[in-house]
N, C-alpha and C positions, 0 to 999 in steps of 0.2 A: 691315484697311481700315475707314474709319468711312462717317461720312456728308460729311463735308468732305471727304474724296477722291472720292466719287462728284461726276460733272458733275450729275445729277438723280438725284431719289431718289422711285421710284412711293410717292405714299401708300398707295396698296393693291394688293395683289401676291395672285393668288388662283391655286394651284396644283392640276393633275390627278394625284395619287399616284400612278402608275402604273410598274407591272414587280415589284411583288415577288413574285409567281409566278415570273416566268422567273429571277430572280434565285437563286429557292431552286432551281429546276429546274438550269439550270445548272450547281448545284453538288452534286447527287444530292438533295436535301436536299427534305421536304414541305414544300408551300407553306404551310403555317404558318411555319415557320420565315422566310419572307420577309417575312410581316406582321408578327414581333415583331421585326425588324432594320428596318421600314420605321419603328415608334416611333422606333426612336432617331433615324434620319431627320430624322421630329417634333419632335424635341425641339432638336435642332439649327436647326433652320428658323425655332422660335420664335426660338433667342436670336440668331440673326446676325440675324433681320427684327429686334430690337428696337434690337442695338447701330445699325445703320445707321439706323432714324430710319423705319422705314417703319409706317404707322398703324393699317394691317388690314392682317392675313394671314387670308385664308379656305384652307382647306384639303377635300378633296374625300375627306370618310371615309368614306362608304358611299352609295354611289348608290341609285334607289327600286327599280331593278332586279336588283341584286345578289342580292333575294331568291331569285335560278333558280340560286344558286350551290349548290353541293353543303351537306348541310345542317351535317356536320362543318366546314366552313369558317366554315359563317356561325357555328357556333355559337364557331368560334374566335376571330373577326373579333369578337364581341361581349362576350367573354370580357379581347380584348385593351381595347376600349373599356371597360370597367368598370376594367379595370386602372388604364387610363392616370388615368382621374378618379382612382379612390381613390388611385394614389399621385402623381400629379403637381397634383393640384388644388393642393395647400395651397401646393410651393411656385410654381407660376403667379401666386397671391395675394399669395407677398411680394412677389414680380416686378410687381407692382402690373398685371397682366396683365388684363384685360378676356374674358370667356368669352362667345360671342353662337352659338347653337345656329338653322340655318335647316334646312328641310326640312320635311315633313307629320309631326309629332309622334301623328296619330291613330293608334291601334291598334298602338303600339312593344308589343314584349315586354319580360314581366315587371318586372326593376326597372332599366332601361333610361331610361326615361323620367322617373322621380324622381332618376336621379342625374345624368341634362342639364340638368334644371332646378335642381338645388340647386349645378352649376356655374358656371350663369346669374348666379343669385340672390346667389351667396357674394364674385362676384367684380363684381356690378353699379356698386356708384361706384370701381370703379378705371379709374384716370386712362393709364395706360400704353397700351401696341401693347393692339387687340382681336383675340384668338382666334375667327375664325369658322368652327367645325365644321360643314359641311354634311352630315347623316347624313340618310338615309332621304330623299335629294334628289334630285329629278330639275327640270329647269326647263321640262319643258313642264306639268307636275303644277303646279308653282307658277305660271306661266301662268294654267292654268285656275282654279285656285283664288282666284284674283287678280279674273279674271269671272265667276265666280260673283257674289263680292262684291258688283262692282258691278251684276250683272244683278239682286240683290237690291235695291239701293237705290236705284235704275232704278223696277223693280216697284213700290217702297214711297212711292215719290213723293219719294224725298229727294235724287235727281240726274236729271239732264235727259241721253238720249243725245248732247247737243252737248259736256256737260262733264266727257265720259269724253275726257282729256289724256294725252299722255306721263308728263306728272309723278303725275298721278290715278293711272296705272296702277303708276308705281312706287310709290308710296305705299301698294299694297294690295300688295306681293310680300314677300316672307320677310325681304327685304335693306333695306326701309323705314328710314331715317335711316344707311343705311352707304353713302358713294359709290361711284360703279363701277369694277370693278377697270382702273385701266392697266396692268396687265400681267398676262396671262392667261399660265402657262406649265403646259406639261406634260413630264412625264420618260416615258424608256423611247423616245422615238424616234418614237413613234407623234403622225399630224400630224390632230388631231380634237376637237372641246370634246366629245363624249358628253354632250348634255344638260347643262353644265351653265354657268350664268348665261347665257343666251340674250341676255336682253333686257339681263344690263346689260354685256356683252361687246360692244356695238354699236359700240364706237370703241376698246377695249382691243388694245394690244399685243399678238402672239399669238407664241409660243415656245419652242419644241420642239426641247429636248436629248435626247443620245441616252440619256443617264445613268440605270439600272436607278432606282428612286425607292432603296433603301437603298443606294446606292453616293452619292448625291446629299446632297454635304458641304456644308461651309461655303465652300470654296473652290466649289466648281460654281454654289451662289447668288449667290457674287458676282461672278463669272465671268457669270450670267445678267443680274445688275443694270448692269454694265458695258455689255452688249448692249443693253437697253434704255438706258440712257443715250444710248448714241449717234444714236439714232432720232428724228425727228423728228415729233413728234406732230403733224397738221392739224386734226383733227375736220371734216373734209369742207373745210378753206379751203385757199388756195393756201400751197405750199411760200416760206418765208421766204428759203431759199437763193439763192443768184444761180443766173440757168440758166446753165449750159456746153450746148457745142457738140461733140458729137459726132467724132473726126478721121475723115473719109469719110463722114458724113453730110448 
């Protein structure tokens, strides 16, 4: 399927990874094993969002919370993230793939943190779909962080509390210059954003297939994009449709 067979195609399409625990559970299998089947997942998800034309894909790789997981997981979870840059970086690059890393970057372990940004950096003027990895994310954290900012420049005399806006405030969050996602979806069945994109989820599509995150193919994404297409976006205005009339009502 492309993008000329979809009726609409969300520019940005920002997904909740969720189920590879039960997915390895399921199958006797340690939940590691779930998260390095949920990569390939990844990896798929990039190239069906590119072939159809869609322009951010944000994906949800590690929440600020995550850190209460058992510590052999996390250490696997971060294990698989190194992986993924060192061998998927380069070809993401020819893929002319765009890397944009959101989240509290303070206090990451070890060398964590130089290799999101040298994925940043490496892949900065490419023109293609953008990769938005939300690691170390939570959206009430980038909330606050966000007023901070401006309760600084408030203090500092270089904003007036009249001209703290909507737009002001996205302008200070992690996602500044990326639009809001239309289509927020999550896998595994489960029907909840866990923290993440709050604020720019305020008019976004929401989504919720039952499909384990490594069982979630290329067919299930497009199977999701068909769903959204059929939807009728308002932003708070009246529906475009004709009304019909209920029979017995």
């Amino acid at each position: 399927m492309s993008k000329s067979s979809l009726k609409s195609v969300p520019a940005h399409v920002a997904i909740i990874m969720d189920g590879n625990g039960r997915w390895a559970n399921a199958r006797g299998l340690p939940r590691t094993m779930g998260h390095r089947k949920g990569v390939e997942a990844v990896r798929e998800a990039v190239r069906t969002a590119g072939e159809v034309g869609i322009r951010y894909l944000t994906l949800f790789a590690f929440s600020s919370e995550n850190w209460t997981r058992p510590e052999d997981e996390i250490s696997d979870l971060m294990g698989l993230l190194k992986a993924f840059i060192r061998r998927d970086l380069a070809d993401l690059h020819r893929q002319n793939v765009r890397i944009r890393v959101i989240g509290d970057k303070t206090n990451l372990r070890g060398d964590i943190l130089p290799l999101l940004l040298e994925a940043e950096e490496t892949t900065r003027s490419n023109t293609g779909i953008t990769l938005v990895i939300a690691f170390n994310y939570g959206a009430r954290d980038e909330l606050a962080r966000a007023m901070r900012s401006l309760a600084v420049d408030v203090r500092e005399g270089r904003l007036l509390p009249e001209q703290i806006t909507p737009e002001r405030i996205s302008s200070r969050l992690d996602t500044a210059g990326i639009p809001d996602p239309d289509l927020v979806l999550r896998t595994s069945g489960e029907e909840r954003l866990s923290n993440f994109l709050l604020w720019q989820s305020a008019y976004s599509e929401l989504l919720f297939v039952p499909e384990l995150w490594p069982d979630f193919n290329r067919d299930s994404f497009l199977a999701a994009l068909e769903r959204y297409a059929s939807r009728e976006r308002r932003f708070g205005g009246l529906s475009k449709q004709p009304a019909t009339l209920a029979v017995g009502s």
